[in-house]
Structure formats: C-alpha cells, structure tokens
C-alpha positions, 0 to 999 in steps of 0.5 A, spaced: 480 487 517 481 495 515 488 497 516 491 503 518 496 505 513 495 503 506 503 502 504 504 504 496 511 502 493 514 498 487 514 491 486 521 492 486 522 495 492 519 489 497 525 487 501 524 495 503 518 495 504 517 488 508 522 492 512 517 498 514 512 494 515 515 489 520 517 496 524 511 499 523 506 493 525 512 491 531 509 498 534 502 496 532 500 500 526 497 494 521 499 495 514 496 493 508 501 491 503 499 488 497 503 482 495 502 480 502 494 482 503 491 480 496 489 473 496 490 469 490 484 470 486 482 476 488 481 482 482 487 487 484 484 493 482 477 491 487 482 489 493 486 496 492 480 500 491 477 497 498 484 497 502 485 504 501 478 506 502 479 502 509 486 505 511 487 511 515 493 514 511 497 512 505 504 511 506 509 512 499 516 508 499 519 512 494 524 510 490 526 511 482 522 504 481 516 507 484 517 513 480 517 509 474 510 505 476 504 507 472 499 502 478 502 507 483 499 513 480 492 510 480 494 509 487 496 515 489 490 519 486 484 514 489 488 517 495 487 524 494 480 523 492 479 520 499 482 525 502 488 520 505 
C-alpha cells in the first residue's frame, strides 16, 4: 500500500511523531513512518527509497536531533530529486 505522507524525523523523537502520525491518519492521511512500516528483515535503505517514491509528500519533525542525523539528509535529498 503507498502512503500519502512520507514522515522523516529522528529516532529520537518517535514519541512526537507517533503523535502526528496518530493525528493525521485519524483524518485519513496514511503515513509511512519507518519504525512502524519496515518489517524486520528488510534492507532499510530499499524500503526507504520505495516509500518515498510512493508517497505524496514528505513530512519533516524537525527537531535539534533530526538536524544531527545523517540518515535524513539522504532522506531529504531523494525527496528533492523526486520532486516531493
């Protein structure tokens, strides 16, 4: 299933995010969030990559530790490239 909104954030702030995301999808918007979406045993990068070609739009928690990650930068660049 595609998801609408493609949710980048910091593994650190997950609590926030399970918060938006539990908001967004009361109001029908389906969010891919990795460590919900990503099944164990799936190589990450793949499934990061397929989401974000899936999605509608990207979603960025910004937040001092997303500003930190490297992983988001990569995140945030396939988006561009995709125009998301």
């Amino acid at each position: 299933m595609a998801h609408d909104v493609f949710i980048s954030y910091s593994d650190k702030d997950r609590l926030t995010v399970t918060g938006i995301c539990a908001y967004l999808e009361q109001k029908g918007i389906r969010c891919f969030v990795a460590y919900r979406d990503i099944p164990a045993g799936i190589v990450w990068a793949g499934a990061i990559t397929e989401a974000i070609e899936q999605c509608q739009l990207m979603l960025i928690v910004y937040s001092g530790n997303f500003n930190q990650s490297e992983q988001v930068d990569r995140e945030i660049e396939l988006c561009s490239n995709l125009k998301k």
